[in-house]
PyMOL Python script that loads the backbone (N, CA, C, O; Angstrom):
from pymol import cmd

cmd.read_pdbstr("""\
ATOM      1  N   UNK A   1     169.823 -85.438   3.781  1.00  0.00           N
ATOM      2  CA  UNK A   1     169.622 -86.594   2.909  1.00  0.00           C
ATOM      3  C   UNK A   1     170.522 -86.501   1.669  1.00  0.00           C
ATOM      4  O   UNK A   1     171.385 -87.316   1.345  1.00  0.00           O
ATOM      5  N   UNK A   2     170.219 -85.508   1.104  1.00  0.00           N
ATOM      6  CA  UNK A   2     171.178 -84.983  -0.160  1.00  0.00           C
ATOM      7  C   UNK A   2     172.947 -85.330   0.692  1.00  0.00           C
ATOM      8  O   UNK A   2     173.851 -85.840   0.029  1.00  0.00           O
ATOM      9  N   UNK A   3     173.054 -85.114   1.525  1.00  0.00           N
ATOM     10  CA  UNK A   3     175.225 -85.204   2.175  1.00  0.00           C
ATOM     11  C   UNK A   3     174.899 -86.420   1.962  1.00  0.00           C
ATOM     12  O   UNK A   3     175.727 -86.925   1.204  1.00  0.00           O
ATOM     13  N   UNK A   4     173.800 -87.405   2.369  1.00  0.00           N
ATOM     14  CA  UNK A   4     174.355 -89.219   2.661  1.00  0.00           C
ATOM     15  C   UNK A   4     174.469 -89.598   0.595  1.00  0.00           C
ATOM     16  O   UNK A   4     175.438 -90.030  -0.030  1.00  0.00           O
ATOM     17  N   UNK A   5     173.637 -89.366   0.284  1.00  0.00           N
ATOM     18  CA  UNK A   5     173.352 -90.007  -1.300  1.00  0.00           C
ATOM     19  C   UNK A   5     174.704 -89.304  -1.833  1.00  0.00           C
ATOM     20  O   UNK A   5     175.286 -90.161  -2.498  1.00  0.00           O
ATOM     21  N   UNK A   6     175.499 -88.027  -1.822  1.00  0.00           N
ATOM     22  CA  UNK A   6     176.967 -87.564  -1.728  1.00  0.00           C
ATOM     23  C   UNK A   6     177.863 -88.319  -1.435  1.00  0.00           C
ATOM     24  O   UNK A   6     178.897 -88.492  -2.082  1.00  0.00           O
ATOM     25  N   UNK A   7     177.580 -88.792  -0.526  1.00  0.00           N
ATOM     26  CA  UNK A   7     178.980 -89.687   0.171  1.00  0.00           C
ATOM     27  C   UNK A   7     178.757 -90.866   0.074  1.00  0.00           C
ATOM     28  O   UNK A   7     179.812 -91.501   0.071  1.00  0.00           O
ATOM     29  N   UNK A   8     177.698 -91.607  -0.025  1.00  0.00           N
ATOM     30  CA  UNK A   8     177.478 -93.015  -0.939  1.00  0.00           C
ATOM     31  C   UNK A   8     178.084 -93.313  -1.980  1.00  0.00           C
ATOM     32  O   UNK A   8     178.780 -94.307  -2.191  1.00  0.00           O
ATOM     33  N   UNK A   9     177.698 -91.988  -3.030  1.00  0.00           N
ATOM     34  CA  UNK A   9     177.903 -91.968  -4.783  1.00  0.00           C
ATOM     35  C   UNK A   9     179.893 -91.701  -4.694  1.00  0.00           C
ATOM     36  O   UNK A   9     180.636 -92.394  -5.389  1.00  0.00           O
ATOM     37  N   UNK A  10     180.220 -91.045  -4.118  1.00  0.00           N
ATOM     38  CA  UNK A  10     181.773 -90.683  -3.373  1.00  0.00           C
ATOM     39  C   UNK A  10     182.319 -92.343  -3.407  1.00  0.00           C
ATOM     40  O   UNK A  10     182.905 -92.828  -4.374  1.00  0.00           O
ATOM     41  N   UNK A  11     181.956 -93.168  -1.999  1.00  0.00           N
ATOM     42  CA  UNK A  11     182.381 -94.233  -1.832  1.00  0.00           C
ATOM     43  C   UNK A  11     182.630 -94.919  -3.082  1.00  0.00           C
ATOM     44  O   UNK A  11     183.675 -95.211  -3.662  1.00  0.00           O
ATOM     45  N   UNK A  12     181.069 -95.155  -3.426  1.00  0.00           N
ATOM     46  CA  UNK A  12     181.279 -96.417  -4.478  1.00  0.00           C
ATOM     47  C   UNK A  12     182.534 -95.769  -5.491  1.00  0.00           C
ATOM     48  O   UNK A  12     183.580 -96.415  -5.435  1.00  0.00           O
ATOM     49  N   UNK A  13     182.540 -94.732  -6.281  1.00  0.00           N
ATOM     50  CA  UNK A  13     183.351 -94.102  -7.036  1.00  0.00           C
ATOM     51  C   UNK A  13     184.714 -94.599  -6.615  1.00  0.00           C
ATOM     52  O   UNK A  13     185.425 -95.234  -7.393  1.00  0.00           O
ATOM     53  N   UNK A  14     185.064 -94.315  -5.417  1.00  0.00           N
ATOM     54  CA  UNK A  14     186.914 -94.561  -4.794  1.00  0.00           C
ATOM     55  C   UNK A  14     186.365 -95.919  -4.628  1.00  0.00           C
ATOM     56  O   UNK A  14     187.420 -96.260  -4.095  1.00  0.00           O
ATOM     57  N   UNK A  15     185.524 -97.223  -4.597  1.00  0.00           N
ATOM     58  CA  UNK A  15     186.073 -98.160  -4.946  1.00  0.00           C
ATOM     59  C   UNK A  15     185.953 -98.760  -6.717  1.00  0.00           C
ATOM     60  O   UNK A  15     186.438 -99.642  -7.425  1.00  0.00           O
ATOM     61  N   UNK A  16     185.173 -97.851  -6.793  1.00  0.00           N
ATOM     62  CA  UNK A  16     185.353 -98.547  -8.594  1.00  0.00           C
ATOM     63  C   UNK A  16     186.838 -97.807  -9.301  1.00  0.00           C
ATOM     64  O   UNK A  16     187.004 -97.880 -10.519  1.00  0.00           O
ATOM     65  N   UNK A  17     187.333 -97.470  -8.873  1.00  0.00           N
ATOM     66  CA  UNK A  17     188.807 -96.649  -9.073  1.00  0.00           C
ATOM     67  C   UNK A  17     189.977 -97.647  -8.789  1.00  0.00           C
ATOM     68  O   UNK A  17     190.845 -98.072  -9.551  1.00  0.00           O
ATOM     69  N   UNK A  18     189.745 -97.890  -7.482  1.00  0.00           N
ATOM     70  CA  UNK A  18     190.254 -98.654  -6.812  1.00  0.00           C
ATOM     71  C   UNK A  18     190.510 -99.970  -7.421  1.00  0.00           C
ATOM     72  O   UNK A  18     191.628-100.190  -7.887  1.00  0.00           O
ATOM     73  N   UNK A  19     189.359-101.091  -7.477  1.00  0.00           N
ATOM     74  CA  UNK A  19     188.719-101.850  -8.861  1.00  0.00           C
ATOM     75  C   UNK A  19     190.026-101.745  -9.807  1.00  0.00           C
ATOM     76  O   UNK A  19     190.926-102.564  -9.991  1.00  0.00           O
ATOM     77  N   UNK A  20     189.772-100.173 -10.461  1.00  0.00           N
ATOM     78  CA  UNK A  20     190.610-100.297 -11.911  1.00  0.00           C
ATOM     79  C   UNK A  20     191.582-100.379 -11.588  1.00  0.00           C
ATOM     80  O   UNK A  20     192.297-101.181 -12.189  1.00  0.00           O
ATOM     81  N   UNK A  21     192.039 -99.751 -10.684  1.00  0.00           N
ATOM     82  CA  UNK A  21     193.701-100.025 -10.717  1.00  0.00           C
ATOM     83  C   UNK A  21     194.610-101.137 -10.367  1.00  0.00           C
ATOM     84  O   UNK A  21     195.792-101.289 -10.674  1.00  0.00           O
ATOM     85  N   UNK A  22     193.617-102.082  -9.477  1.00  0.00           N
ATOM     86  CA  UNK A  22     193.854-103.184  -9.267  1.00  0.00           C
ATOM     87  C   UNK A  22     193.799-104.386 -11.001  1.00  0.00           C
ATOM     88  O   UNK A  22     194.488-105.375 -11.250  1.00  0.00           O
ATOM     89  N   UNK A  23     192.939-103.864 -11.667  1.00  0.00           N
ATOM     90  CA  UNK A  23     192.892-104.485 -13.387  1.00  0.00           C
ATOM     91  C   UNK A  23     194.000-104.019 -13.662  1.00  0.00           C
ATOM     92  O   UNK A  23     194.790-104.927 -13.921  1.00  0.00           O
ATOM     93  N   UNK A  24     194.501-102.879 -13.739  1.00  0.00           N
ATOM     94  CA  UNK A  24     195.242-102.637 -14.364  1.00  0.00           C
ATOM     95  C   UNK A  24     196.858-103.092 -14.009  1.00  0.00           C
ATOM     96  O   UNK A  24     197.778-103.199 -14.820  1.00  0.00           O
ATOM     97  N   UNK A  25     196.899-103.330 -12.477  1.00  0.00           N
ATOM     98  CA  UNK A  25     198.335-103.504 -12.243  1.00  0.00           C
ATOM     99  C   UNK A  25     198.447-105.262 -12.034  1.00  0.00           C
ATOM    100  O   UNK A  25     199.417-105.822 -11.524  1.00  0.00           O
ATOM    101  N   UNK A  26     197.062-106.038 -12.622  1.00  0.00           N
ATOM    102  CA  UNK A  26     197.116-107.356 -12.766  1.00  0.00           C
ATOM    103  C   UNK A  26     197.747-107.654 -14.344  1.00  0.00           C
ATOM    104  O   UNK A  26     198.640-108.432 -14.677  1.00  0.00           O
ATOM    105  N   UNK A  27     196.787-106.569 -15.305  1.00  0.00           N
ATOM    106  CA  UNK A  27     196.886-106.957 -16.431  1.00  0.00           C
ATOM    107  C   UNK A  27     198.206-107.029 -16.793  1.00  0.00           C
ATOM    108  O   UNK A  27     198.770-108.044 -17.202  1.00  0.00           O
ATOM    109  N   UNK A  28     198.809-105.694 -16.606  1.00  0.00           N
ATOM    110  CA  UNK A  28     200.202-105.063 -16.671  1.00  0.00           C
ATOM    111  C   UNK A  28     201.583-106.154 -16.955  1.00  0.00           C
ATOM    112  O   UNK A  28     202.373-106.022 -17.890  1.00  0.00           O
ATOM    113  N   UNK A  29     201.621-106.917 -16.216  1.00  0.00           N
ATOM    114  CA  UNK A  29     202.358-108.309 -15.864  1.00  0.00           C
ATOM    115  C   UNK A  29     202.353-108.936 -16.969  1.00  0.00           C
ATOM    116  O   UNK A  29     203.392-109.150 -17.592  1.00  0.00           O
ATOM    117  N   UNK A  30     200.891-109.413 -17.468  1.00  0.00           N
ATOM    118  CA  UNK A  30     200.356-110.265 -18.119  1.00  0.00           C
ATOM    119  C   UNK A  30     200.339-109.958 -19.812  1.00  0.00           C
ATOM    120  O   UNK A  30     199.912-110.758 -20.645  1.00  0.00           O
ATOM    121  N   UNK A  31     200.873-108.693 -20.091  1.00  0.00           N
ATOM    122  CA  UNK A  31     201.268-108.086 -21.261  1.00  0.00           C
ATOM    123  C   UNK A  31     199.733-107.161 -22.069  1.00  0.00           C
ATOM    124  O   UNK A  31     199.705-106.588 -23.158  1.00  0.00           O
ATOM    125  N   UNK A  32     198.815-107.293 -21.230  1.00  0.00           N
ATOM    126  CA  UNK A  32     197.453-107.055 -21.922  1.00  0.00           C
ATOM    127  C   UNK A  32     197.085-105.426 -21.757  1.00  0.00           C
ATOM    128  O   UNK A  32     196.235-104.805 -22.396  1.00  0.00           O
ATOM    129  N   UNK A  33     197.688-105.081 -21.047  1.00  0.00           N
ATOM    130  CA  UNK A  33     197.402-103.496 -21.086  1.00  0.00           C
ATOM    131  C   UNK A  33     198.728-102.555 -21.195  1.00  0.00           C
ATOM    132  O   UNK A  33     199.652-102.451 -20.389  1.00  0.00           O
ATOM    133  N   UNK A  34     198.554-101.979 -22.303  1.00  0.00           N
ATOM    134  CA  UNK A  34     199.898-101.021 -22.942  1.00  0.00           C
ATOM    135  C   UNK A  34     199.146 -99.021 -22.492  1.00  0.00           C
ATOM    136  O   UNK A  34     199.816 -98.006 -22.684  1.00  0.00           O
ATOM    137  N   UNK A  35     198.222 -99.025 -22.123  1.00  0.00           N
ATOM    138  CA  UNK A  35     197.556 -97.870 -22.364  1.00  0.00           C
ATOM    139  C   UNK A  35     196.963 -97.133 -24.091  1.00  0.00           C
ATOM    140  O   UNK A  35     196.425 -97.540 -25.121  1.00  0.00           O
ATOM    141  N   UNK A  36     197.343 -96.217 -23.680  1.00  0.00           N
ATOM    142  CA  UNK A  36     196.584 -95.090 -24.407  1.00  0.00           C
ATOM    143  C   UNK A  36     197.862 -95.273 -25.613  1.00  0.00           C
ATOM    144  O   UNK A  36     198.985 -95.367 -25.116  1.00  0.00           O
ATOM    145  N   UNK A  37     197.784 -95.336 -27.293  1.00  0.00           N
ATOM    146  CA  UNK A  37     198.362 -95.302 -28.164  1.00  0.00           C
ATOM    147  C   UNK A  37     198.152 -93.678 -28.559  1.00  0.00           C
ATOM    148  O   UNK A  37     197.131 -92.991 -28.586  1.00  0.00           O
ATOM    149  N   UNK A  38     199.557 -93.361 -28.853  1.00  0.00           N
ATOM    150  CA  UNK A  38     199.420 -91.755 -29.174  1.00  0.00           C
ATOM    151  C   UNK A  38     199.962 -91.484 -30.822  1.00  0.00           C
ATOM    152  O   UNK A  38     201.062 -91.136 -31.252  1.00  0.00           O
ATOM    153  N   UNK A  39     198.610 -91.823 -31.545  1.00  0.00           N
ATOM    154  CA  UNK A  39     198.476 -91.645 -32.740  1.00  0.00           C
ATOM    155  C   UNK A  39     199.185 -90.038 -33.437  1.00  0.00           C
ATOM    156  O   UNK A  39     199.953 -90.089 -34.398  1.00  0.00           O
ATOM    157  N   UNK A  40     198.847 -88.883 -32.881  1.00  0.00           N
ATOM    158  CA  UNK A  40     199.328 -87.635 -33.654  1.00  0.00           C
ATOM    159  C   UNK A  40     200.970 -88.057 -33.575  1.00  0.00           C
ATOM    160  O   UNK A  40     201.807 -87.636 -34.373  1.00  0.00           O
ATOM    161  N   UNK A  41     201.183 -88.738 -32.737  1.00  0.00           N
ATOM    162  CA  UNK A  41     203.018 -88.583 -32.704  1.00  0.00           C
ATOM    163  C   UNK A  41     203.483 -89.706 -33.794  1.00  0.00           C
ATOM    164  O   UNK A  41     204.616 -89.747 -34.272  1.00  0.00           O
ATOM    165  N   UNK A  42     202.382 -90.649 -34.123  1.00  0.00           N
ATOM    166  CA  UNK A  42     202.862 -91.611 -35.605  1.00  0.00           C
ATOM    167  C   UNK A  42     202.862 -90.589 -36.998  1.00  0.00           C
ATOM    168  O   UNK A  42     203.522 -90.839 -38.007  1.00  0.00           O
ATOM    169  N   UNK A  43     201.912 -89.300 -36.816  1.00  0.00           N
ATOM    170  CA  UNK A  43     201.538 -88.914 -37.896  1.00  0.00           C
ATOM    171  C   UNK A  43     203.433 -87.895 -38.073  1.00  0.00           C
ATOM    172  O   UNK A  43     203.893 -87.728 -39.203  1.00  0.00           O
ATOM    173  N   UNK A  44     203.952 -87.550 -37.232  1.00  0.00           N
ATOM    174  CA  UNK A  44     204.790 -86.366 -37.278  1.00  0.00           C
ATOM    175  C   UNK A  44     205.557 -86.963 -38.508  1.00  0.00           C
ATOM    176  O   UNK A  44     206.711 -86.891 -38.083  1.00  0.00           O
ATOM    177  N   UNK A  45     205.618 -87.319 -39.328  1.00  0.00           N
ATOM    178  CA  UNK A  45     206.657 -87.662 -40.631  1.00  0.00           C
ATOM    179  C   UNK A  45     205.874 -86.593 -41.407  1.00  0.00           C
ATOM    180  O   UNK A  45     206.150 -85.406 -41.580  1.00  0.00           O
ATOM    181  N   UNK A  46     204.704 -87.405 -41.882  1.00  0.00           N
ATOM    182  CA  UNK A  46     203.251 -86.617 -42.899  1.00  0.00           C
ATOM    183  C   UNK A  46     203.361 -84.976 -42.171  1.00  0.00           C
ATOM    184  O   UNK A  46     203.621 -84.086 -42.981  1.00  0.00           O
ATOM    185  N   UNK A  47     203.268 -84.764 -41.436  1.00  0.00           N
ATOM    186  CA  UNK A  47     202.660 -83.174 -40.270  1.00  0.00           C
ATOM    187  C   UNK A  47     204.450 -82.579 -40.969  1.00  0.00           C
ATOM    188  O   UNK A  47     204.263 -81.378 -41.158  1.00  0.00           O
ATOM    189  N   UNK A  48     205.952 -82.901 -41.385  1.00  0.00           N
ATOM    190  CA  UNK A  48     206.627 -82.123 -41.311  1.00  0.00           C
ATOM    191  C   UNK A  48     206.446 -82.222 -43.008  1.00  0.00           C
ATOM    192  O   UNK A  48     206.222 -81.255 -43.736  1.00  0.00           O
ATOM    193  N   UNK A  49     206.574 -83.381 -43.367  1.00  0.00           N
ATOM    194  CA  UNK A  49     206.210 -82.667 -45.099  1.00  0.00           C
ATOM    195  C   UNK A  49     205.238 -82.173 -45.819  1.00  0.00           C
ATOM    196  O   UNK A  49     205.467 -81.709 -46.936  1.00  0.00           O
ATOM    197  N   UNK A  50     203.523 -82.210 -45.075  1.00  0.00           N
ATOM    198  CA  UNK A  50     203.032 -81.258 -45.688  1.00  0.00           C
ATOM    199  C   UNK A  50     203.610 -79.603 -45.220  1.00  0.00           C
ATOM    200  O   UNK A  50     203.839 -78.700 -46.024  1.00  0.00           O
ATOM    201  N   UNK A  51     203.731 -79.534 -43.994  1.00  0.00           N
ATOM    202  CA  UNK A  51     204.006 -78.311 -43.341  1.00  0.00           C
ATOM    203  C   UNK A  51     205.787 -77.957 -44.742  1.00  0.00           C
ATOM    204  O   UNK A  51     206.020 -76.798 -45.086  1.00  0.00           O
ATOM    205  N   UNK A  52     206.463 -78.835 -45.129  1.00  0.00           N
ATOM    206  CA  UNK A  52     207.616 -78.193 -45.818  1.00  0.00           C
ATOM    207  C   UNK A  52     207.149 -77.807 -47.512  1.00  0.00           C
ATOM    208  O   UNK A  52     207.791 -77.243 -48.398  1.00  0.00           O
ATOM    209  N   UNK A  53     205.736 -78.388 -47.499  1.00  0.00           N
ATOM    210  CA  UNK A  53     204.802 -78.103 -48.978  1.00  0.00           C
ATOM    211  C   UNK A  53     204.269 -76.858 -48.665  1.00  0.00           C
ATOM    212  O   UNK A  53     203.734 -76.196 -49.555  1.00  0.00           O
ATOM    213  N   UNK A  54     204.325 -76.544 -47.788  1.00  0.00           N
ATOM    214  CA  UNK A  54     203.247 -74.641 -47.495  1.00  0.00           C
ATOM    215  C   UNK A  54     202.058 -75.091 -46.934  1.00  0.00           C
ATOM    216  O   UNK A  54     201.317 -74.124 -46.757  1.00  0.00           O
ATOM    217  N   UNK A  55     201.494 -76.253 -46.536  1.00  0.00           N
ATOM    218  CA  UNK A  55     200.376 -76.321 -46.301  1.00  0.00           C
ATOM    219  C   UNK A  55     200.116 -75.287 -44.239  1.00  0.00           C
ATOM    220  O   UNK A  55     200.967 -75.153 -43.361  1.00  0.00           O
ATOM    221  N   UNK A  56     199.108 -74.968 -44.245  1.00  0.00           N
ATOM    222  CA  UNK A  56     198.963 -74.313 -43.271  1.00  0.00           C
ATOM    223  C   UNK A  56     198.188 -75.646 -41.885  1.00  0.00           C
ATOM    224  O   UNK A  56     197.413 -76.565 -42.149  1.00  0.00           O
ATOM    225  N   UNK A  57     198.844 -75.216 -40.260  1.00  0.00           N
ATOM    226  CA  UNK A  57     198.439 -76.535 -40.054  1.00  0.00           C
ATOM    227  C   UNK A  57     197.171 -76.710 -39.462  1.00  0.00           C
ATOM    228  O   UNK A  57     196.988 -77.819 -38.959  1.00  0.00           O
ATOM    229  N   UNK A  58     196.208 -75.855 -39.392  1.00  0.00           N
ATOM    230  CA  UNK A  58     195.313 -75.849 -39.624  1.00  0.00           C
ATOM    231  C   UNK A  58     194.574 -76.883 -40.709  1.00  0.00           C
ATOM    232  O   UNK A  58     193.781 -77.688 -40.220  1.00  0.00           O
ATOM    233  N   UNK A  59     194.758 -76.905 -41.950  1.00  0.00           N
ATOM    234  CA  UNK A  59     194.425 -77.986 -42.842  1.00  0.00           C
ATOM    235  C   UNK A  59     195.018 -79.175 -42.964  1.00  0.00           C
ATOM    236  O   UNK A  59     194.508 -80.196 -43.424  1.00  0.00           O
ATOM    237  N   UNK A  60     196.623 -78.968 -42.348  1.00  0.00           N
ATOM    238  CA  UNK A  60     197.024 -80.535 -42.040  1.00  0.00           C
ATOM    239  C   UNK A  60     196.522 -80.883 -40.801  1.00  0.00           C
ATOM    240  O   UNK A  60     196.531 -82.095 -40.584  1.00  0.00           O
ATOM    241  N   UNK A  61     196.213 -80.382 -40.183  1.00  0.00           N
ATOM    242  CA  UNK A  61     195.294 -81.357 -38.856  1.00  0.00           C
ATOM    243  C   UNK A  61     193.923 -81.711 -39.529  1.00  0.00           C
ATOM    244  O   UNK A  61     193.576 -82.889 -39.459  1.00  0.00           O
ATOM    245  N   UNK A  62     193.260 -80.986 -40.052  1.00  0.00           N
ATOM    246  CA  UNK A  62     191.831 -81.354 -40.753  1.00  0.00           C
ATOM    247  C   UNK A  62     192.194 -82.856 -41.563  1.00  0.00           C
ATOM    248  O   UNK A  62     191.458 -83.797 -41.265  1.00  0.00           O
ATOM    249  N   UNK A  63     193.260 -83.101 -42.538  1.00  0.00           N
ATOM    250  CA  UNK A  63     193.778 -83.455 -43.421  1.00  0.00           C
ATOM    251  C   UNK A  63     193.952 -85.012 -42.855  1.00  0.00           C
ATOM    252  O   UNK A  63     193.317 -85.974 -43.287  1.00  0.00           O
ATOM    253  N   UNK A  64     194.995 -85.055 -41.745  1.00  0.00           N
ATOM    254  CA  UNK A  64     195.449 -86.112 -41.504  1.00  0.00           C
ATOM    255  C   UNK A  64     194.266 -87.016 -40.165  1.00  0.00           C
ATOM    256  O   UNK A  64     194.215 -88.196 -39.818  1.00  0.00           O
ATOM    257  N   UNK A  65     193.549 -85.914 -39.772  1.00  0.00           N
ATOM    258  CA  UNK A  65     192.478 -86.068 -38.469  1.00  0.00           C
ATOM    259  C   UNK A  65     192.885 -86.175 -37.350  1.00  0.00           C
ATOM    260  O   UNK A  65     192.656 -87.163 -36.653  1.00  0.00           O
ATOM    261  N   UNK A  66     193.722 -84.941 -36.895  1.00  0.00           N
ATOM    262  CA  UNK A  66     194.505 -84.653 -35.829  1.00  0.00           C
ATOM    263  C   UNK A  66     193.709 -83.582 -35.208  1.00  0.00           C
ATOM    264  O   UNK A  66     192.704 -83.102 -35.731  1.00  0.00           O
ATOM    265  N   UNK A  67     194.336 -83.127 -33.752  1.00  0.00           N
ATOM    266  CA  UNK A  67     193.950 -81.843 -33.735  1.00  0.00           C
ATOM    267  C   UNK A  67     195.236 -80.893 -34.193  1.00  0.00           C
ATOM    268  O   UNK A  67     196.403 -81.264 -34.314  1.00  0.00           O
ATOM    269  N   UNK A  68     194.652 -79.461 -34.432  1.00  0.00           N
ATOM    270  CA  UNK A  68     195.323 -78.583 -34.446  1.00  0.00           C
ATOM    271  C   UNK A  68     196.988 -78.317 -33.316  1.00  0.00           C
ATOM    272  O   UNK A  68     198.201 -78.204 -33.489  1.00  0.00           O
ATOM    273  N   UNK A  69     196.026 -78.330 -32.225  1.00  0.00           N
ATOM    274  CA  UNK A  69     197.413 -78.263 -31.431  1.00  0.00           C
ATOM    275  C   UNK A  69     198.486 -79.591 -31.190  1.00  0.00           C
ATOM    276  O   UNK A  69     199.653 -79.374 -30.865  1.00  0.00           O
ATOM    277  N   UNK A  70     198.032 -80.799 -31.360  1.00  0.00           N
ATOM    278  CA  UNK A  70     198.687 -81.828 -31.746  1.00  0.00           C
ATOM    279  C   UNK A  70     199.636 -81.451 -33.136  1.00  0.00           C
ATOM    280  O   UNK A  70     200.769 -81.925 -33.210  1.00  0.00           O
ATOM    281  N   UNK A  71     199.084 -80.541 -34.265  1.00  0.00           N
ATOM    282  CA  UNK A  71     200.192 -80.327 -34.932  1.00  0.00           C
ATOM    283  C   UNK A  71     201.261 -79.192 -35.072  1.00  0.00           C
ATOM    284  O   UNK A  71     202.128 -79.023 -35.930  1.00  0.00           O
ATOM    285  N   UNK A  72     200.852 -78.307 -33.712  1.00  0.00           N
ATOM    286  CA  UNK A  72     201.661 -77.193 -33.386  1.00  0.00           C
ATOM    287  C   UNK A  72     202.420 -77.807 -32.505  1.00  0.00           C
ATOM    288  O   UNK A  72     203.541 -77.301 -32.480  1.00  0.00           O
ATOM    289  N   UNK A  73     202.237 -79.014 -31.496  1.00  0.00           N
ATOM    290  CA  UNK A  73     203.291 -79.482 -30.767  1.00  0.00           C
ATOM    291  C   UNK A  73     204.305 -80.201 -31.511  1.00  0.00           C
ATOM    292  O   UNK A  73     205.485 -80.126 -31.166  1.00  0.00           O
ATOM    293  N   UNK A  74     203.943 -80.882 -32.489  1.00  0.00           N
ATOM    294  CA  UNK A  74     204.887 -81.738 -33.594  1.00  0.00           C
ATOM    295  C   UNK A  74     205.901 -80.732 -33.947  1.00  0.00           C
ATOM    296  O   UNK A  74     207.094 -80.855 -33.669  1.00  0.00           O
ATOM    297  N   UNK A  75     205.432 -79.824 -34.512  1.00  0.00           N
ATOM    298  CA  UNK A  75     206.188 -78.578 -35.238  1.00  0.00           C
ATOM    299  C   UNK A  75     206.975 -77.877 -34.036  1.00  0.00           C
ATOM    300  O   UNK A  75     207.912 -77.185 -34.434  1.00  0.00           O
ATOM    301  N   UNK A  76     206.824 -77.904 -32.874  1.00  0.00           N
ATOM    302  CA  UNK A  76     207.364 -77.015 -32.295  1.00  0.00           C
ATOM    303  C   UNK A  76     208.750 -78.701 -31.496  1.00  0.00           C
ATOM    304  O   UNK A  76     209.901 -78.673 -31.060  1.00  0.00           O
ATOM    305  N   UNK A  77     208.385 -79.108 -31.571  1.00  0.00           N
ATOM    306  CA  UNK A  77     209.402 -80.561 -31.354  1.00  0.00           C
ATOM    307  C   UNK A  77     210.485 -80.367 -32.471  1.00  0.00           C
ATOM    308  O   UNK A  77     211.629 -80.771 -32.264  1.00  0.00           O
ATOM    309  N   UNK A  78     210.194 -79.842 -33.489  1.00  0.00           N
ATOM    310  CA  UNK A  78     211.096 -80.180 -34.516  1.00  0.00           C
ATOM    311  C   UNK A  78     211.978 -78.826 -34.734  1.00  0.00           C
ATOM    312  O   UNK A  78     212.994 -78.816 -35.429  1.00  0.00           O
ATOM    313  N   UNK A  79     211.418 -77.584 -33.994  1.00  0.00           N
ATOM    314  CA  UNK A  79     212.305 -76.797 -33.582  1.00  0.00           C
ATOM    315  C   UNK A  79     213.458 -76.500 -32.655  1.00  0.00           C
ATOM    316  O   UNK A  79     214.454 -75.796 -32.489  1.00  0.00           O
ATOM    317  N   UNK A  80     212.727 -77.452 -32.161  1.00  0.00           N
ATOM    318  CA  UNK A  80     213.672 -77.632 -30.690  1.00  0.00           C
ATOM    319  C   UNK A  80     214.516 -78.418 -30.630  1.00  0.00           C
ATOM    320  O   UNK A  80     215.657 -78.120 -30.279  1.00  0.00           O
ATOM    321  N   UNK A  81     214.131 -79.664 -30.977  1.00  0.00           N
ATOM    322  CA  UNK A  81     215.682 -80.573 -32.088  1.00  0.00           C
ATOM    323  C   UNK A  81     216.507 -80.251 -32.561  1.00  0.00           C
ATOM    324  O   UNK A  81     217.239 -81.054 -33.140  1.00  0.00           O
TER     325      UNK A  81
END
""", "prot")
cmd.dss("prot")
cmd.show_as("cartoon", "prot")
cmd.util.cbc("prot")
cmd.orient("prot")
């Protein structure tokens, strides 16, 4: 009993997936879906001048409301540049 209520909850899942992706490759066209906006990468101006003030980035992620490793990837972008 427990395998059928498994593979029921399974089905519906791959079609509500299914569903989205069909929204999504309607919307797409239609200009209404851009995805996911990636805010820490607007912040990297602020993330290189506190980091050139001494601040540690630990407190510029607290600071700006990033995470931490969002501001070790910024910093490590700007090494590699």
């Amino acid at each position: 009993m427990l395998t059928m209520l498994g593979a029921v909850a399974e089905f519906e899942r791959d079609l509500m997936l299914e569903r989205q992706r069909e929204g999504i490759a309607k919307a797409k066209p239609e200009g209404k879906y851009h995805g996911c906006v990636p805010t820490a990468q607007r912040k990297a101006e602020e993330v290189h001048k506190l980091k050139v003030e001494g601040v540690r980035p630990t407190e510029i992620a607290s600071h700006l409301g990033i995470g931490r490793a969002s501001v070790y990837r910024i910093l490590a972008g700007e090494a590699a540049a």
